[in-house]
N, C-alpha and C positions, 0 to 999 in steps of 0.2 A: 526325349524321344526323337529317333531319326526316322525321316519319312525315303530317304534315299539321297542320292546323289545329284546337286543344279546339273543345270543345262545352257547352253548360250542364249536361247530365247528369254531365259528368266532372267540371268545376270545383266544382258544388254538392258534391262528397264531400271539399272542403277548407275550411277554415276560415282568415280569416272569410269567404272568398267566397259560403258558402252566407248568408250573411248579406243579399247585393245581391239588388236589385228583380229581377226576371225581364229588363226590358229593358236594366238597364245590364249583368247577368251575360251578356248576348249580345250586346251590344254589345263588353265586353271579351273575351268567346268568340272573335270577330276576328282580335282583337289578338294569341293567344296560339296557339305550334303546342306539338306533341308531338314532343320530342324524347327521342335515344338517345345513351347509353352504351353503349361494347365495354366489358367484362371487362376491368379492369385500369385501366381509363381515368380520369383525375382531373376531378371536375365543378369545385372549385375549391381552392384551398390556403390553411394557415394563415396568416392577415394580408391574405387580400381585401379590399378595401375597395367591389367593384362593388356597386351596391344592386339586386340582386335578389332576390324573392320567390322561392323552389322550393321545388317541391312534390315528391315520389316518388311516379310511378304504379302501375310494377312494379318488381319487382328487388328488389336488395337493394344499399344504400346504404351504404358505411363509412365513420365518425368516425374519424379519425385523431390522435390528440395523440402525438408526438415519437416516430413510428412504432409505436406501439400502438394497436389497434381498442380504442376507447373506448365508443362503439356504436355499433347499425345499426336504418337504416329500411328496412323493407319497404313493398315497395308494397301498398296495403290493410288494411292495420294499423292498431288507435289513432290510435299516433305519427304514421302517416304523413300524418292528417288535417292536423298545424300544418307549418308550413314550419320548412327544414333552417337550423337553427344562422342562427335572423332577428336576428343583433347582427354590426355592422360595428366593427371587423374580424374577419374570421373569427376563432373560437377556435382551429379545428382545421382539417384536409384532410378531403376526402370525394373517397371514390372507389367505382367500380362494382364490386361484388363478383360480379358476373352479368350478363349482358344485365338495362343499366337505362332506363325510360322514364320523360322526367321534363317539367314545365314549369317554364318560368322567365318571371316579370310583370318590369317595371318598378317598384319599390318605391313610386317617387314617385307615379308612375301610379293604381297600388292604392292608396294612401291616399287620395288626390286623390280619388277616383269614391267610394270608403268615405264619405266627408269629403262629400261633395255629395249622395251615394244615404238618408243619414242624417240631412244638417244640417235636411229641409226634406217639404214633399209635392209640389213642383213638378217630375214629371215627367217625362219624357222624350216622353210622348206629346203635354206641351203643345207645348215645344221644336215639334216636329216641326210645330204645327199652324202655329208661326209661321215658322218657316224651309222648310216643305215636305218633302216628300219624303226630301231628304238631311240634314237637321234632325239627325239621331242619328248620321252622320257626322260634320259638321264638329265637333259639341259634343266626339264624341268625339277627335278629332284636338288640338280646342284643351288638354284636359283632358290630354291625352300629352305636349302640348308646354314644354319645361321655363322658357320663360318665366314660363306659367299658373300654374308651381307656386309660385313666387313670391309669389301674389295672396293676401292673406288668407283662408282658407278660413273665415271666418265669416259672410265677403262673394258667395263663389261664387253663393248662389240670387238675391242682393237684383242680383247683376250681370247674368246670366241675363233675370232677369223686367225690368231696365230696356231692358235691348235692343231698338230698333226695326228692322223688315226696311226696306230699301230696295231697289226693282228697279233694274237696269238693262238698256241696251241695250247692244250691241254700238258700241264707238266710244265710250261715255261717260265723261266725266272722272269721276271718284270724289273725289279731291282733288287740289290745282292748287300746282306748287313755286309759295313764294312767298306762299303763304297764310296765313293765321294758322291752328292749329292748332286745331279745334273738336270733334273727333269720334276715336274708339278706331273700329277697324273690323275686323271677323271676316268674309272672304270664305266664304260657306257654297253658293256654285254660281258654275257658270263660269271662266272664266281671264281674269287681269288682268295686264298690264306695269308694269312701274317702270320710270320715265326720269329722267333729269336733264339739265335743259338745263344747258351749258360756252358760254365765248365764242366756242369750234368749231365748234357745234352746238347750232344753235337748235332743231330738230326732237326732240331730246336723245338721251343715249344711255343705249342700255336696261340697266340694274342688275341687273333679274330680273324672273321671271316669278312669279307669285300662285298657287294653286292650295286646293279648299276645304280649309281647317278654317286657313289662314294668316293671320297678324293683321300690320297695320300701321298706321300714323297714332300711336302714344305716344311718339315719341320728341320731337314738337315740344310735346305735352301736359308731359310731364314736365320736359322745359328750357324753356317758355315762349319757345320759339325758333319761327321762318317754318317751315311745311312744305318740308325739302329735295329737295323729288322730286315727280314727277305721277304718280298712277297711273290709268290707263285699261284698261276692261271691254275683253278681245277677244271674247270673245263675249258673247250673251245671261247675267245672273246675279243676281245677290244677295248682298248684304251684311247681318249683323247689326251696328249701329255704337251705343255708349255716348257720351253727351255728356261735354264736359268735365269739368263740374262731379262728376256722378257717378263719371266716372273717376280724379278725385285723389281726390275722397271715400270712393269703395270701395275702390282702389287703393294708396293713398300714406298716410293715417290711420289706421290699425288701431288700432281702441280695444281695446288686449290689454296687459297687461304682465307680461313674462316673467320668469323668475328662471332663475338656473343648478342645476345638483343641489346644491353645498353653500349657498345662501342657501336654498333647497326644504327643505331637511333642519333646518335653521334654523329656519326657519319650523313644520315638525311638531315639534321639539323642544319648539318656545315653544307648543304645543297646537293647532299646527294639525292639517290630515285630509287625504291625500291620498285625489284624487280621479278615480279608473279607468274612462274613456270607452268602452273599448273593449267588445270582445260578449265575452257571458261564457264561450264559451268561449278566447277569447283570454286574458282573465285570467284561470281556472283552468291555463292551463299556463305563465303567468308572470305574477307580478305583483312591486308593492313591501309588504316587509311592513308591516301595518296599514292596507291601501290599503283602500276600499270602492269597489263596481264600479254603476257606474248606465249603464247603455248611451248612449252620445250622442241616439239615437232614443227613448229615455224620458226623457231631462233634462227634457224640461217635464212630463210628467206628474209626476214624480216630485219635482220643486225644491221643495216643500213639505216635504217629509223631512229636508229641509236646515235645519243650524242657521246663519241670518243672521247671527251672531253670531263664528262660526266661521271662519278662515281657510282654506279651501280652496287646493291644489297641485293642478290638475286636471293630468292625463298620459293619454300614448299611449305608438304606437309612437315616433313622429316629433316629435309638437309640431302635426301638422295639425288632425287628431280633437278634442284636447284645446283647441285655442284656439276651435273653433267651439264648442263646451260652455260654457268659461270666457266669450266673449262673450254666451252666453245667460243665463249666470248674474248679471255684472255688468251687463246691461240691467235686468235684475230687482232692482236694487240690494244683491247677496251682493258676500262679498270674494273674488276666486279669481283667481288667477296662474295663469301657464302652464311647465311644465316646458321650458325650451329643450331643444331635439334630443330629445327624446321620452324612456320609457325605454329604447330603444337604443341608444340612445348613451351612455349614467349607465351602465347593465349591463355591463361587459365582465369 
């Protein structure tokens, strides 16, 4: 059952979401309803693999390991502040021990806006000033969309701020099949077509329709292939588009090198330091041991603290957090690798 849709007052009482700006926390406020549990009902089972973030609003929540209550979350409690059992695959079952109300994010989603609300100070209200009005939509639609997640997250702001708007009309070509391939494009107002002319049909036939926050134009970027398709504005809109060169450069380059958990362990064996992006209260209720904790939104004040000399394992949950840290750090000329798949993935 869905009760409606959160609100920033609700989200700010979980961690790390109290963490986000005021406008991306209402921006993702959106994205997220409030849902229910009956009594008895299973939210999910040992060995899930879905990636979501939950949270317990009310109720009471049971851990289950090989049918014993191992524990429980109450809604407004401590506990209930971090999300339920945040390591894929599930350890245990959870199930409602009462009428329970709960949310559930998109994991990728949440890191991603984490990852971009911290890597930077570029706003949401600039966004808005160059895309307009719906500027905090599409951003956030792209940012959901699981291609996006893809994009080095150390790149997200430098990608953003290279973005130029383009208007159009109604009836306008945007890109033409057939063309060489010059521009990334984020439709951010209006509706556009995709056609492709056949030797049937020269007027071409339609593929799909565009709608904001929808991206196209990289697939002839990335294969250095003709544009296979035209798209044209149906009505009045706008685009944010990244040129070529920026888009294999932001895109396809990532200056990051990663290690797995046993070369990582290796590596602090031989005297390195693992290094904990996340907010502190996410590493006070997990971390690795001998980690130290620098929040990704203080890595520049604080890179000084740091020994240059020292090997740095920077980590997260995921591997998103951590590689925009890590690439801040080797801009600065430190050594620091990135945990592949975060500590959620090394932890089970």
């Amino acid at each position: 059952m869905t009760n409606g849709h959160a609100n920033t007052e609700l989200l700010r009482k979980f961690s790390p979401l109290d963490g986000l700006k005021r406008d991306n926390l209402a921006a993702l406020a959106r994205k997220v309803q409030v849902r229910e549990l009956s009594p008895g009902q299973v939210l999910f089972k040992e060995g899930d693999t879905e990636k979501r973030t939950i949270y317990v609003v009310s109720g009471i929540l049971e851990l289950i390991d090989q049918g014993t209550v191992v524990e429980t979350v109450e809604g407004g409690s401590e506990s209930a502040r971090n999300p339920v059992v945040p390591v894929y695959p599930r350890m245990v079952s959870a199930k409602a021990r009462d009428r329970v109300q709960f949310i559930s994010i998109d994991s990728d989603l949440l890191d991603v806006m984490l990852t971009w609300d911290q890597t930077g100070t570029y706003e949401v209200s600039e966004l808005r000033e160059k895309a307009g009005d719906d500027g905090e939509d599409w951003m956030t639609m792209l940012l959901q969309a699981k291609a996006f997640h893809k994009i080095p997250p150390a790149n997200i702001q430098a990608i953003f701020m290279r973005m130029q708007q383009i208007n159009y009309h109604a009836g306008d070509v945007i890109l033409k099949q057939g063309a060489e391939g010059d521009y990334f494009y984020v439709l951010t107002r209006g509706t556009a077509v995709v056609t492709r002319e056949t030797p049937l049909s020269k007027d071409g036939i339609k593929l799909a329709e565009l709608h904001v926050g929808d991206t196209f134009g990289e697939e002839a970027l990335i294969s250095e292939a003709k544009r296979n398709a035209t798209v044209t504005m149906q009505t009045d809109g706008a685009v944010m588009r990244l040129g070529k060169e920026d888009f294999k450069r932001l895109l396809n380059e990532p200056m990051l090198e990663w290690v797995d958990y046993a070369e990582a362990e290796a590596l602090v064996s031989a005297g390195g330091k693992w290094l904990d992006v996340r907010l502190p209260s996410e590493f006070e209720n997990q971390h690795l041991d001998g980690a130290i904790n620098i929040p990704l939104y203080f890595i520049r004040l604080k890179i000084g603290t740091l020994d240059p000399d020292t090997q740095y394992i920077v980590c997260c949950d995921t591997g998103r957090r951590s590689s925009a840290g890590a690439y801040i750090l080797s801009e600065r000329g430190y050594n620091a690798k990135v945990l592949r798949g975060g500590i959620g993935k090394n932890q089970n």
